[in-house]
C-alpha positions in Angstrom: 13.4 -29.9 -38.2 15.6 -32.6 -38.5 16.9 -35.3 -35.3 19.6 -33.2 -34.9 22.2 -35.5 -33.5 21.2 -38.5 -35.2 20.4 -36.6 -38.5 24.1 -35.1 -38.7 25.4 -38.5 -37.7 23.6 -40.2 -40.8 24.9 -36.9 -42.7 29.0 -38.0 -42.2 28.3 -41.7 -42.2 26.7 -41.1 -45.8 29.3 -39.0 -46.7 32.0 -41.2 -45.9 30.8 -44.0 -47.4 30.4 -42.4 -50.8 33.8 -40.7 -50.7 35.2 -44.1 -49.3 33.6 -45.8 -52.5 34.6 -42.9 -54.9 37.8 -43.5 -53.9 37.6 -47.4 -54.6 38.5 -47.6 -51.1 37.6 -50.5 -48.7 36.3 -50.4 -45.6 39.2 -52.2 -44.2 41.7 -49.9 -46.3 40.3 -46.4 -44.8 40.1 -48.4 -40.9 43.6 -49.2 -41.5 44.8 -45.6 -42.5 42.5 -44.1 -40.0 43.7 -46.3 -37.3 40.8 -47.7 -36.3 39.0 -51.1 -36.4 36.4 -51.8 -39.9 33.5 -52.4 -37.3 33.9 -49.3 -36.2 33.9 -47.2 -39.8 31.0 -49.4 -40.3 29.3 -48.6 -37.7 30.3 -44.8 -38.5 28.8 -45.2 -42.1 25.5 -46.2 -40.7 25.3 -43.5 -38.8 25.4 -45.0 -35.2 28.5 -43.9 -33.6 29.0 -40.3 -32.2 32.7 -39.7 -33.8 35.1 -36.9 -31.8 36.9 -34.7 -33.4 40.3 -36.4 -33.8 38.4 -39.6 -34.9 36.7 -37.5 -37.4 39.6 -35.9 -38.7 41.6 -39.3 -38.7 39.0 -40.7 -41.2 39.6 -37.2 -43.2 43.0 -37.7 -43.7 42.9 -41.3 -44.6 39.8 -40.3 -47.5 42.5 -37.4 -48.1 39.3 -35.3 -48.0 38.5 -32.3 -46.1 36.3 -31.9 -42.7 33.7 -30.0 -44.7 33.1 -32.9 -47.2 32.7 -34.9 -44.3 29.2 -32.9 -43.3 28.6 -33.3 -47.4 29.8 -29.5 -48.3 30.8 -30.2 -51.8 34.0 -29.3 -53.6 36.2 -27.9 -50.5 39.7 -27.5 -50.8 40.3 -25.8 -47.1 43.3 -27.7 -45.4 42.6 -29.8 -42.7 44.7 -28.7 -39.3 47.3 -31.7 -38.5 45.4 -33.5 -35.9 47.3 -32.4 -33.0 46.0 -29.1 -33.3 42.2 -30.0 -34.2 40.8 -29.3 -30.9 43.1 -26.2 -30.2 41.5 -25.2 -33.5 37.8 -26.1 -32.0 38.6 -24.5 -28.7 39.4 -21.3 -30.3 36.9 -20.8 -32.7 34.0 -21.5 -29.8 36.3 -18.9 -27.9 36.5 -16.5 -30.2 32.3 -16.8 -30.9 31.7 -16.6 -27.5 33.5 -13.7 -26.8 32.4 -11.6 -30.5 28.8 -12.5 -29.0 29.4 -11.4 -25.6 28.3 -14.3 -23.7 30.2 -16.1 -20.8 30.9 -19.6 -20.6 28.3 -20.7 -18.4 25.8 -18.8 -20.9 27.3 -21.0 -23.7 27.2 -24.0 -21.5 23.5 -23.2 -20.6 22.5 -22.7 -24.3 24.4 -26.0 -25.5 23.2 -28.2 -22.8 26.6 -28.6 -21.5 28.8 -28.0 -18.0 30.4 -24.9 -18.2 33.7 -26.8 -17.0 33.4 -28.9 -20.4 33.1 -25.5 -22.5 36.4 -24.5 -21.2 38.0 -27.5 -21.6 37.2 -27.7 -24.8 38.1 -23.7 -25.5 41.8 -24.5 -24.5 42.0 -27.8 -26.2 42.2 -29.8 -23.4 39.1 -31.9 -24.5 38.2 -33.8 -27.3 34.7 -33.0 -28.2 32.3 -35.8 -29.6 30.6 -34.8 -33.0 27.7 -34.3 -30.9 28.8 -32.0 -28.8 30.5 -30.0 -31.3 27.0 -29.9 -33.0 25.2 -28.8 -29.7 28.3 -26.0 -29.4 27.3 -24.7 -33.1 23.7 -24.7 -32.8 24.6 -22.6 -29.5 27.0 -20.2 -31.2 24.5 -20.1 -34.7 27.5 -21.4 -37.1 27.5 -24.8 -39.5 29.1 -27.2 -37.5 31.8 -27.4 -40.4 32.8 -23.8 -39.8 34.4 -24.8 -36.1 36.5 -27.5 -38.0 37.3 -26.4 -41.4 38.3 -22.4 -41.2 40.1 -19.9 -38.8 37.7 -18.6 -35.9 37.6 -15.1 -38.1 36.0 -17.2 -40.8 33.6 -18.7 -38.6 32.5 -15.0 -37.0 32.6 -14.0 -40.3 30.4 -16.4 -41.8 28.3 -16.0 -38.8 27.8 -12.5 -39.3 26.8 -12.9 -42.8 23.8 -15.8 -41.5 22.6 -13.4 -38.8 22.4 -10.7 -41.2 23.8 -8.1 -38.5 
């Protein structure tokens, strides 16, 4: 099995960088558009930095690619929420694969190695969830971590249901 974390960090870093240079794209270019600092994407294309969800969906937008290219899905068209919304949009498709699986948020929180506090933060978009805990939160619920970023939280119980085989 793979590292997990650190795997699916390596995963978008690689990613980025070969979208970023498919593009013709500089580092500095995409930091710039993204709003953040070329260390930083650097150290994001390396695979050493746990990105959250906004920061994720900032580097998106500026590689005008969608979230599930980012995890190295290829040839996605689905939109990408505007990124005020990205963690409402996170929030409620763990809320609405919670409930379709009939566990309670402490049971979520247990499974995903998280406080139960932090679970429903994130469920009403109060939080901004790191790509690592967005990962532990989809291993959890059984979805691709791309399904609580790049569809509706019908999709994502949808595609579920088709994985489980139920």
């Amino acid at each position: 099995m793979p590292d997990g974390e650190g795997e699916l960090k390596r995963r978008v870093g690689r990613a980025l960088r070969t979208l970023r240079v498919a593009r013709g794209y500089t580092q500095q270019k995409v930091a710039d558009r993204a709003r953040c600092h070329r260390t930083y994407l650097s150290a994001v294309e390396a695979g050493r930095r746990n990105l959250t969800a906004k920061a994720l969906l900032a580097l998106a937008d500026a590689l005008q690619a969608s979230i599930a290219e980012l995890f190295g899905e290829p040839g996605s068209s689905a939109r990408r929420p505007p990124s005020q919304t990205v963690a409402l949009q996170i929030g409620a498709a763990v809320r609405t694969l919670r409930l379709r699986r009939g566990i309670s948020q402490e049971a979520l929180g247990k499974r995903a190695r998280l406080n139960r506090s932090y679970v429903a933060g994130i469920e009403t978009g109060q939080r901004n969830p790191t790509l690592r805990n967005v990962e532990k939160l989809a291993r959890a619920l059984q979805v691709p971590v791309a399904a609580l970023f790049g569809c509706s939280p019908d999709q994502a119980a949808e595609a579920t249901h088709r994985l489980s085989g139920d």
